[in-house]
N, C-alpha and C positions, 0 to 999 in steps of 0.2 A: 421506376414502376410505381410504388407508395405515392410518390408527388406526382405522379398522370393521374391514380385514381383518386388521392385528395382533390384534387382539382377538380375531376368529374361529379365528386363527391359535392364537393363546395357547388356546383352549377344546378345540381337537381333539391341542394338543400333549401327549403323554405328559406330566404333571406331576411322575412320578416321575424324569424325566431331568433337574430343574434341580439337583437337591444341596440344596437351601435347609435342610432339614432333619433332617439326616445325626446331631443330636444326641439327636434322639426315636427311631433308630432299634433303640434296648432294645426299644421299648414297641411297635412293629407287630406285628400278628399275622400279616402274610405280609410272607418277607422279601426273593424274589427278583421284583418286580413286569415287569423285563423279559421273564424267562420266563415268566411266566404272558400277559403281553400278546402276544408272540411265537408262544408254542403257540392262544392263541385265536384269533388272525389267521389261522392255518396251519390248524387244525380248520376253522374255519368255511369261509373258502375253499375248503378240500378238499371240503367237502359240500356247495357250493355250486356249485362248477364239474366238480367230476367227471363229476356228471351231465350236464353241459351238453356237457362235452367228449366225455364216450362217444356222446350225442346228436349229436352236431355229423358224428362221424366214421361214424357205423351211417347217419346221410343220407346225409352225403356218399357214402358206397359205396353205397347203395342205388342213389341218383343214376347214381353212374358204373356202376354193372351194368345200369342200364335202356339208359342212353343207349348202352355198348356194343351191348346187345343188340338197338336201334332201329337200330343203326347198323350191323353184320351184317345184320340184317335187308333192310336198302333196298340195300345193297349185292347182296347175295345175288337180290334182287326185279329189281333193274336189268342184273344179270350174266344173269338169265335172259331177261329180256327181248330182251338185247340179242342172247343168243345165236338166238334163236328168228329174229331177222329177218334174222341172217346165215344162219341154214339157211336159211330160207325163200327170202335171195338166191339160195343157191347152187343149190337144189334147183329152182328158178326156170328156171335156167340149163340146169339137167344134164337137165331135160325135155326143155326144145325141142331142145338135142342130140338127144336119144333121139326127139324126133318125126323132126327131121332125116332122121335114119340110117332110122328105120322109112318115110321118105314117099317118099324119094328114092333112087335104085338109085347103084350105086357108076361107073359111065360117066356119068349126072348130078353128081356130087360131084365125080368125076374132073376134069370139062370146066371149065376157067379161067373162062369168062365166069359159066356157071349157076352157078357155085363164089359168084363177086362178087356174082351175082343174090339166091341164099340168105342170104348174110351180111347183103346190103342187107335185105332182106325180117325178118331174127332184128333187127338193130340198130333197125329202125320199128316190131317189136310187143312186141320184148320190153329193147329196150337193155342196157348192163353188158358188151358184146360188144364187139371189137377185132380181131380177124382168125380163119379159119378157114383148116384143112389139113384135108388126105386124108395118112393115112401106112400105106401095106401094111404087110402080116402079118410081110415082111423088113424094114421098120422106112425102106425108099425110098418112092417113089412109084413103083408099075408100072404097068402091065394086067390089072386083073382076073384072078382062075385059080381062082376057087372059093373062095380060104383068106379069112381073117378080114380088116376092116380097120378101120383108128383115126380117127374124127375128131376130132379136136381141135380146141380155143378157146382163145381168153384173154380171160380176166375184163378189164375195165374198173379201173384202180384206182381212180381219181376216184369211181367209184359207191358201193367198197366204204367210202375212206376217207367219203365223205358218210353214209352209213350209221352206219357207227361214232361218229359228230362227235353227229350227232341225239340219238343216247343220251347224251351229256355233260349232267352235271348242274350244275356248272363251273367254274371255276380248278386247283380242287382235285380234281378229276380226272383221271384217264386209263383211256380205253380203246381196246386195240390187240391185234394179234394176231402170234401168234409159232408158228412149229414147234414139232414135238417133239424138237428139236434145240434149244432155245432162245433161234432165231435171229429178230430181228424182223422182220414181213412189211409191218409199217401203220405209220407213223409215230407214233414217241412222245415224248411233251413231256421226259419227266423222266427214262427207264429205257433210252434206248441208242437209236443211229440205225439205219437200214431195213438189210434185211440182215446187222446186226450183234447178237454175240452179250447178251443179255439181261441186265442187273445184276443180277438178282435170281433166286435158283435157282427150275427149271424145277419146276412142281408138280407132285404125286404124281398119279397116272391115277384118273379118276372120271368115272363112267358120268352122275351129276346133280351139278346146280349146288353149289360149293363155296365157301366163305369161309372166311378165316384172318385173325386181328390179329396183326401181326408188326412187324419195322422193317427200315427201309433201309441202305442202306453210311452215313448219317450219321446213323445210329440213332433217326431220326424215326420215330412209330408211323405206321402205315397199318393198311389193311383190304383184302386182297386177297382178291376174288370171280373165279374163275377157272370153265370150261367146256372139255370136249373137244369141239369141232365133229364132227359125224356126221351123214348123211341116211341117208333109206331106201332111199337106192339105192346107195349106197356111204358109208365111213368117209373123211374127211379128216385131210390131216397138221398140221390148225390148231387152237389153243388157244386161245381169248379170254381174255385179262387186261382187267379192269377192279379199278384202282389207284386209292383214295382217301386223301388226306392227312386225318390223323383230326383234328391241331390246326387244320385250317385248318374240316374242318367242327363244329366244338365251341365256333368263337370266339365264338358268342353265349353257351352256356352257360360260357366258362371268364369272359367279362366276369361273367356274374349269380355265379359261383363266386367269383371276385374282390372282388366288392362283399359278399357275405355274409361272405369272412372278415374283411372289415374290419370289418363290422357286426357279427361275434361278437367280433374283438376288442377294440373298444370297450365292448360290453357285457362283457368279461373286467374290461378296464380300471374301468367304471363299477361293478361287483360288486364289485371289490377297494378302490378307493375308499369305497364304502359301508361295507362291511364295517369298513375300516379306522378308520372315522370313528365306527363306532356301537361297538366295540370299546372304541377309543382311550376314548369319552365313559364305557366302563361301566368301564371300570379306573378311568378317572380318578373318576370318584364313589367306585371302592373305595377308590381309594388317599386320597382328601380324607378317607372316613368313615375310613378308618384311620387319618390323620394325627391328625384332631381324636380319635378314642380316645385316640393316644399322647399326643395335648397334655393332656388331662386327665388321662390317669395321671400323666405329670412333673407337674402342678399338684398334684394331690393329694399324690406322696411330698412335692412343696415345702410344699405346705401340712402335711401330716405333719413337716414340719423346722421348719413354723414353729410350731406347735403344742411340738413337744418344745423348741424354741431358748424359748421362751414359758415352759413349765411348768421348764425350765433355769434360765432369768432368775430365776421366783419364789423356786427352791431357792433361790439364789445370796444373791439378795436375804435371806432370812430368815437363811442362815447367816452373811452378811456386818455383819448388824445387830446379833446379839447381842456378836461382837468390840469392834463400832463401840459398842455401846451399855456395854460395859467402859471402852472407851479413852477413851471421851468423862466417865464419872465418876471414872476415876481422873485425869485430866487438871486437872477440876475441884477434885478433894479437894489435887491438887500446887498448884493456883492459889490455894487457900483456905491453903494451909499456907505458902506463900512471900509470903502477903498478912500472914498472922498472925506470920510471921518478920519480925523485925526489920530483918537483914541482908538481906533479899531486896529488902524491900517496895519500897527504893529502886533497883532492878535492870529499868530499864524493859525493856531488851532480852530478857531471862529471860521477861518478862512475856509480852514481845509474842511470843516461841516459845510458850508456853502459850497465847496467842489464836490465833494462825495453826493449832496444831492441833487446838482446839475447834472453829473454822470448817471446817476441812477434814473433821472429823468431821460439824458440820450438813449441810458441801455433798454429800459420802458418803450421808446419811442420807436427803434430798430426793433424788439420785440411786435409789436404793433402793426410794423410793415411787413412783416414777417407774415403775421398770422393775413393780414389783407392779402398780402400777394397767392399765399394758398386759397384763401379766399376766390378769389380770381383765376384759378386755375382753369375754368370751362371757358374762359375766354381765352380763342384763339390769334395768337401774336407771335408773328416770327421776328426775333430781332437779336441782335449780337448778346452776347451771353460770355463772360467771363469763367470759363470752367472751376478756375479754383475759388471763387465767392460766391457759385452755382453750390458747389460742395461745402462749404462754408456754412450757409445758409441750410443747411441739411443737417448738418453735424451738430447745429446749437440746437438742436432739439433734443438730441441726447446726451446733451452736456453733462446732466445732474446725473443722466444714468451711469453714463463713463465712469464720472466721479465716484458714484457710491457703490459700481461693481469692479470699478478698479481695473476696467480695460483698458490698453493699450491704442489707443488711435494713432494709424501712421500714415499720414496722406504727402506724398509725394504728385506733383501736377509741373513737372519744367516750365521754366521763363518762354521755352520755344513754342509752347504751347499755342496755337493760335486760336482768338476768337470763334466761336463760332455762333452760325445762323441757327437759331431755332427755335421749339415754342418752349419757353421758361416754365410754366405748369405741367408740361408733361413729363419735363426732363426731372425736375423733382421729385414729381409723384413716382418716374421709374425708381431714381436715386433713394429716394426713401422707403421704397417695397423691400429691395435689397438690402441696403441698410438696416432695416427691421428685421429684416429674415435672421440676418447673420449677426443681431444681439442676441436674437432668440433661440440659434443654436449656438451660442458660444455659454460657456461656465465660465462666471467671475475669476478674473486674474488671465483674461485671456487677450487675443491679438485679434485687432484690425487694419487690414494694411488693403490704402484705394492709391491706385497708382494711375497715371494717364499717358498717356506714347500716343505719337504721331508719325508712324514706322511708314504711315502710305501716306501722300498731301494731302489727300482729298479725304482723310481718314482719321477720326480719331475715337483712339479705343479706350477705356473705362475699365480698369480691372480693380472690384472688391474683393478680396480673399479674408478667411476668416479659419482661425486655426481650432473651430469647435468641433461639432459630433461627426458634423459629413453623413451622406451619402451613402447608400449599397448601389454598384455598379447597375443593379436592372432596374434599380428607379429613376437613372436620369435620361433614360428615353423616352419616360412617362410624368417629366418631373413639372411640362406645360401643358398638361393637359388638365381641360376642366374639371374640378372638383377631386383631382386628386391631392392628396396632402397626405403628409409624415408626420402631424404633428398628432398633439392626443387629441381627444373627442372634448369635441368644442372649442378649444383653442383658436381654430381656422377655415375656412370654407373649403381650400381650394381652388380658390380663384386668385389668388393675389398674383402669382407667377404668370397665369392667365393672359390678364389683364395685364400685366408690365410686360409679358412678350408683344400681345397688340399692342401698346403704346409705340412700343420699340419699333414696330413695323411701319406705323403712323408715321413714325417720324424718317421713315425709311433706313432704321438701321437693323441691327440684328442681337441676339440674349444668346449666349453661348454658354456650357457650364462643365466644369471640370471638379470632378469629387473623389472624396476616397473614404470610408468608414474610421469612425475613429482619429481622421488627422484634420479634415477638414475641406473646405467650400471654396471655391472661386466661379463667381459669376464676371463674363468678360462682357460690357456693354459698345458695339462697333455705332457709332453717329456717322453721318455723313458731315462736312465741314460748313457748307452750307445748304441747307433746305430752301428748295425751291417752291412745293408747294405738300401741301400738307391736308390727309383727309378731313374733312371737319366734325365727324362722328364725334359723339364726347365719349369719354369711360372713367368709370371712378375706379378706385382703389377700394382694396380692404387685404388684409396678412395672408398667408400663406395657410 
């Protein structure tokens, strides 16, 4: 499960962040990959959520401009309501007063019992009543003289506070009433006790129902829907306040408010994710397609070095052979002359200088054709081919190295071995890929063993083995493929295996390989016996 999501892991990570290949970095054609991955993250996000977010917010205020406006609204709907049943108490009241006073002479109002009779009589048809006075025109109680006189009452409070309560919609309410002195007359929950002066400033004078969104001494919003009490028979010194807490009536809308920002933040969250992911995947395909451009341009200038280190070699070799091909006859004609000398003839030592550098000139001179004949590789020549002096010719290139790391070379090639048909440059340049591989995984004091069988006629098979690091099992399914490699960074392109499997196909045979960690390599090389005809594509070399 760890190795699935490594893996996933490894697919979405920027690949231009590991370093691995800081040596091909001549050959890219874009060279700042975190900026450009950075500004696409930032572009696309941007046009992606901006709108979401300008969306999100033109709701959201929509929202809260409706819900305000519902909410003035019911305010304003209940402030009138409520006012209309307090007129209607009062106006209630200030009737039967006025029947009172029109039914009854002021020597009946006067007289204490009929006084108790009348009050009894208003409290059974009209209740909200509590006592009744006669107060003359001088402000005592007299006798009658003509002039004017006062009846007076008192409201019931119990009725008006019931009254008031009915209209509660609830918790979060309050409705009460107060002078125009803004002293409270009704009990209120939240805004100041009876008789006391009001927390909140006394509102501006208005003939119809009013509402305002404001906040309190601890800066909570409300909605205050206020009224001037007035009848038609007289104007009153009372104001209804009806006070609603705006957070306490919103909590269902601020929960669904609440849940939608988490739900846009996650969808924020999930968009940048995506984005990030599908981004991350489109760089990283640029930056792979660019890497593999820059690995083929370094192959090519290499293979351009190996071409000129090639056409080099030839020079060399041609100019090196005419000196060699002096030194080697005049060396001769001294050996002919100190043979025909007398005094020489018997001079073994003199002799044996004049063999030592005849030899040294032959071994010069096989050096020479050596380096020609690779030279000559991109020409195509099918012709009999001796396998063990095919291998021969391979192996003196690493002569010195054998020697100075102390490997083991063990080539076995049977007398039954027969000739075969084919192109001498390609057989080498495979024999030599492999050969190089298998110095370069072996540690000094190690084995090399090339062996050759002819188990089918038509068939001859090529086995180098090598008893170095080897192999993990899941890399030789992927061990021909281009530009993979095992080795460290820069040591090898990747192509060398490549390239010597095509060769091998070219020549119509087949690269087989058998490994194991730790004990070691066997590449099996299958030829055909004789080649018939052969692609004429050319292909160079270069290591693993």
């Amino acid at each position: 499960m760890m190795g699935r999501f490594r893996r996933t892991l490894g697919h979405i990570r920027p690949q231009f962040y590991r370093r691995e290949h800081e040596h091909l970095s001549p050959y890219f054609r874009f060279k700042d990959y975190r900026k450009i991955w950075g500004f696409g993250i930032f572009v696309l996000a941007t046009a992606a959520l901006v709108p979401l977010v300008a969306v999100t917010i033109i709701h959201y205020r929509l929202i809260q401009k409706s819900l305000d406006s519902e909410l003035m609204l019911r305010t304003e709907r209940l402030t009138s309501n409520t006012r209309r049943a307090v007129t209607y108490l009062l106006e209630e009241r200030l009737n039967a007063l006025k029947f009172t006073v029109n039914e009854f002479g002021y020597d009946q109002l006067t007289h204490p019992d009929h006084l108790k009779e009348i009050l009894r009589n208003l409290k059974l048809g009209f209740g909200g009543l509590t006592d009744l006075s006669v107060i003359a025109h001088t402000g005592i109680q007299v006798a009658y003289a003509g002039n004017f006189f006062i009846l007076r009452a008192t409201l019931e409070t119990e009725r008006m506070i019931q009254t008031l309560s009915s209209y509660k919609t609830g918790e979060y309410a309050d409705i009460f009433l107060i002078n125009r002195s803004g002293v409270i007359q009704s009990s209120s929950v939240n805004y100041g006790e009876v008789f006391k002066r009001m927390t909140l400033p006394i509102p501006n004078y208005s003939q119809r129902t009013k509402t305002l969104m404001t906040t309190d001494r601890q800066m909570n919003a409300i909605i205050v829907g206020y009224a001037y009490i007035s009848t038609r028979i007289v104007d009153t010194p009372f104001i209804l306040m009806v006070i609603k807490q705006k957070a306490a009536m919103t909590q269902v809308w601020q929960r669904l408010h609440t849940n939608m920002n988490w739900f846009v933040s996650l969808g924020f969250i999930v968009i940048l994710i995506v984005i990030t992911i599908t981004w991350t995947f489109m760089v990283n395909k640029l930056y792979l397609a660019d890497q593999e451009k820059a690995e083929t341009m370094a192959l090519a200038e290499q293979t351009n070095q190996l071409a000129s280190i090639g056409q080099l070699a030839a020079g060399v070799a041609h100019e090196i052979n005419n000196p060699l091909a002096l030194i080697n006859e005049t060396a001769g004609y001294m050996k002919d002359l100190f043979v025909i000398e007398e005094r020489y003839r018997n001079d073994p030592e003199l002799i044996e200088h004049i063999d030592t550098i005849l030899d040294s000139v032959e071994r010069c001179g096989l050096i020479t054709s050596q380096l020609l004949g690779f030279a000559r590789k991109f020409d195509i020549k099918i012709q009999k081919l001796n396998l063990k002096h095919v291998i021969s010719d391979v192996l003196s290139f690493h002569q010195k190295e054998t020697e100075y790391r102390n490997i083991n070379v063990h080539v076995d090639v049977p007398a039954d071995i027969p000739e075969i048909e084919t192109d001498r440059g390609k057989l080498q340049q495979i024999l030599v890929n492999l050969v190089n591989n298998a110095f370069q995984a072996m540690d000094n004091g190690c084995r090399l063993d090339i062996y050759a069988s002819n188990e089918i006629p038509e068939e001859v098979k090529i086995s180098i083995s090598d008893n170095g690091c080897g192999m993990p099992e899941e890399n030789l399914a992927k061990i021909f493929q281009p530009f993979f490699s095992t080795k460290k960074e820069g040591r090898g392109t990747g192509l060398g295996l490549t390239i010597t499997y095509g060769l091998a196909k070219k020549l119509h045979g087949n690269i087989s390989v058998k490994s194991k960690e730790h004990e070691g390599t066997t590449f099996i090389l299958s030829l055909p016996v004789r080649l018939k005809e052969e692609i004429s594509d050319d292909e160079g070399s270069s290591g693993r």
